[in-house]
N, C-alpha and C positions, 0 to 999 in steps of 0.2 A: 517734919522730919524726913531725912531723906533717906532711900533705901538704898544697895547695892547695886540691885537692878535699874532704879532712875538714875544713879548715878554713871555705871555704863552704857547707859544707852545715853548721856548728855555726852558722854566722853567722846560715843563712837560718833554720833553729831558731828560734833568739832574736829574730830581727826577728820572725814570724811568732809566736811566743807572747807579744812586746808587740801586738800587733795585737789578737790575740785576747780578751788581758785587757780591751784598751780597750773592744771592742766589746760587750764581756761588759756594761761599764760605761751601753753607751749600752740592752743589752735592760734591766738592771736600772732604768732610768729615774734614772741618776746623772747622768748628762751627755747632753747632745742630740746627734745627729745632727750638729751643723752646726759642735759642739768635736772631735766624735769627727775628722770630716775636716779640720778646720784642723790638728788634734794629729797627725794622719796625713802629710801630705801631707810634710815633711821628713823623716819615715824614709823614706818609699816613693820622693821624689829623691832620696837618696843610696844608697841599695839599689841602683836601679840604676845607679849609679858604682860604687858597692862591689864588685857583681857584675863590674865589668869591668876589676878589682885598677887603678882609679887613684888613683894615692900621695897627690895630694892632697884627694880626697875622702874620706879617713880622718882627715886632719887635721883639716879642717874639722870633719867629721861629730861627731869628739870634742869641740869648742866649744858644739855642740848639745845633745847629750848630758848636758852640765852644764846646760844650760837647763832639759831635762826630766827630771832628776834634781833640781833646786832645786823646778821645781814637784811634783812628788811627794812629797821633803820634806816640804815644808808641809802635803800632805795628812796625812801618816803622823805629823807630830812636833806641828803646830799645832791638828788636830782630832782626833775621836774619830778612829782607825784603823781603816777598813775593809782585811778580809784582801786581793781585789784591791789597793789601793793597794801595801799592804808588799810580798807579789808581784810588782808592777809595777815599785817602788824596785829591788827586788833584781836582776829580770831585764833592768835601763835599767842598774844596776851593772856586771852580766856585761857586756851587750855596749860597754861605753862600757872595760873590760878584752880586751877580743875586738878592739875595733876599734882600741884604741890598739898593739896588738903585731902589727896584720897588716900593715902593712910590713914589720915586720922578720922575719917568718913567711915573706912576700911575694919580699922579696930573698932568701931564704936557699935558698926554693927554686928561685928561677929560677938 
């Protein structure tokens, strides 16, 4: 059984090792600085929703999610694939399955 707390902290995982990838992106000179924080800035508002278990910033947040999962696609399926990119795809996957079951994780243990 999962708790609320292993459940945030899986969460905070995954948002924080898309972070990482990204930025990985911006030392290898893949993307600038100024994609890295536009690309940033809607995980990093809804985190902290996320963080403060509100129902409907899960919902939302999962519409996003599709957003930055399509553009990852295209990196991964439209061009040569770099390893980051696939990475990236898989770990916008987990959390976009992370974030779509934490209400019902959410309610269960309240």
């Amino acid at each position: 059984m999962q708790t609320i707390k292993k459940y945030k902290t899986l969460t905070n995982f995954i948002f924080a090792t898309l972070i990482i990838l990204k930025i990985s992106n911006v030392f290898l000179d893949r993307i600038d600085i100024i994609l890295f924080l536009f690309w940033s800035l809607p995980l990093l508002v809804f985190w902290i929703f996320i963080n403060k278990l509100h129902i409907k910033a899960y919902q939302w947040f999962c519409f996003i999610l599709i957003i930055y999962f399509l553009s990852a696609s295209l990196r991964v399926f439209g061009t040569v694939p770099y390893w980051l990119d696939i990475v990236e795809l898989i770990f916008i996957s987990i959390l976009f399955i992370q974030i779509m079951f934490g209400p019902k994780i959410i309610n269960k243990m309240n």
